[in-house]
C-alpha positions as CSV (number, residue, x, y, z in Angstrom):
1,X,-13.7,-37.7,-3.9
2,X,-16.4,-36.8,-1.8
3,X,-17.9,-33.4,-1.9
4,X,-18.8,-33.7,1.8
5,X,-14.8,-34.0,3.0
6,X,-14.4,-30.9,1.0
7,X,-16.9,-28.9,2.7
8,X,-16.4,-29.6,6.4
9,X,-13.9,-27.3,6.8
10,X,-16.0,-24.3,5.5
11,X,-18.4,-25.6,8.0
12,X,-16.1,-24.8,10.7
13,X,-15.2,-21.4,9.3
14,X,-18.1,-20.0,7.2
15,X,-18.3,-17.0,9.8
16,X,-14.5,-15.7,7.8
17,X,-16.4,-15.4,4.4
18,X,-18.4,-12.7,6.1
19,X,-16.1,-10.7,8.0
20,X,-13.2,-10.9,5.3
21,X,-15.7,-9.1,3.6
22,X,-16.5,-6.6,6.0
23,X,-13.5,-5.7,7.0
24,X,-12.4,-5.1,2.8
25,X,-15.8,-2.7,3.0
26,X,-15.1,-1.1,5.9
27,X,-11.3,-0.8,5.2
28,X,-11.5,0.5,1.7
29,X,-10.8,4.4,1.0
30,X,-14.1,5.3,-0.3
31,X,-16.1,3.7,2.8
32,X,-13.7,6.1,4.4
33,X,-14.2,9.2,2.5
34,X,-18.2,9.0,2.8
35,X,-18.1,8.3,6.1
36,X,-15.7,11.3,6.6
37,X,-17.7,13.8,4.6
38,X,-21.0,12.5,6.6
39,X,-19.6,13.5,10.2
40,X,-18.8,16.5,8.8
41,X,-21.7,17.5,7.4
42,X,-23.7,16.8,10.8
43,X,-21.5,18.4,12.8
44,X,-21.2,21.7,11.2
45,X,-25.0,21.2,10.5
46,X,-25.5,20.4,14.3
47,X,-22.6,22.9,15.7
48,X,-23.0,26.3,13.7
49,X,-25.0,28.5,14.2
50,X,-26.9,29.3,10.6
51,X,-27.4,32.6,10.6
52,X,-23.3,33.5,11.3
53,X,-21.8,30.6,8.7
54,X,-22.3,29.4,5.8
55,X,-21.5,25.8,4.6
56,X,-20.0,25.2,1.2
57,X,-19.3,22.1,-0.5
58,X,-17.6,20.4,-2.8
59,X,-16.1,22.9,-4.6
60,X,-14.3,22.4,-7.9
61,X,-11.7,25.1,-8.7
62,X,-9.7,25.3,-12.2
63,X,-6.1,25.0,-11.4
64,X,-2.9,24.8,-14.4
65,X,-2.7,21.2,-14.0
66,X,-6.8,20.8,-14.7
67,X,-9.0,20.9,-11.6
68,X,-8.7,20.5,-7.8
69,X,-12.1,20.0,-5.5
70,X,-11.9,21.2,-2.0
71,X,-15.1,19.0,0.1
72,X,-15.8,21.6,2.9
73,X,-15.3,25.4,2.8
74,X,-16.9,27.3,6.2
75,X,-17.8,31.0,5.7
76,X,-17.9,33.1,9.3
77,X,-19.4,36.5,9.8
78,X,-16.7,37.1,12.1
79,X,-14.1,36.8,9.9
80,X,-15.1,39.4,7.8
81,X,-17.6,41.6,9.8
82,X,-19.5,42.1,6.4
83,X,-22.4,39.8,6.4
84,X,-22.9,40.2,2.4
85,X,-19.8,37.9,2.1
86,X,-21.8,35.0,2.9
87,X,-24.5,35.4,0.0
88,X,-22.4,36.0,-2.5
C-alpha cells in the first residue's frame, strides 16, 4: 500500500493536530488554576492600596484530616483598626 494514500488525508486536516492539543492545554485544570492565581495576584497587586493590605499566599494550615492550603488571604487595616495586625 502506498504511504502517500495514507497521508492525504492528514494533509487536509493537519491544522486538528494542533488545536486538539490546545484546547487539552487550555482546557485542563491546572492551566486553569495558574491562570486563576495569576489574575489574582495582579489585581490585588494593581488594586490595593499597599500600605492599608496586606497580601498573603498560599497558606498551608494543619487540619485533623492532614493539611488544607488556602491560595489568597487579604489583610485590611480597616477591618481591624490596629495596623500591627498586618506585620505580625
Amino acid at each position: 500500500m502506498d504511504s502517500a494514500v495514507l497521508l492525504q488525508p492528514l494533509e487536509k486536516l493537519w491544522y486538528f493536530i494542533p488545536l486538539i492539543a490546545l484546547l487539552a492545554i487550555f482546557g485542563s485544570r491546572r492551566f486553569k488554576g495558574h491562570v486563576g492565581e495569576s489574575l489574582v495576584n495582579v489585581s490585588a497587586r494593581l488594586s490595593l492600596d499597599k500600605d492599608r493590605y496586606h497580601l498573603i499566599k498560599n497558606v498551608t494550615l494543619t487540619t485533623e484530616d492532614g493539611t488544607t492550603q488556602i491560595d489568597h488571604i487579604i489583610v485590611s487595616q480597616a477591618a481591624t483598626g490596629d495596623p500591627r495586625v498586618m506585620c505580625g
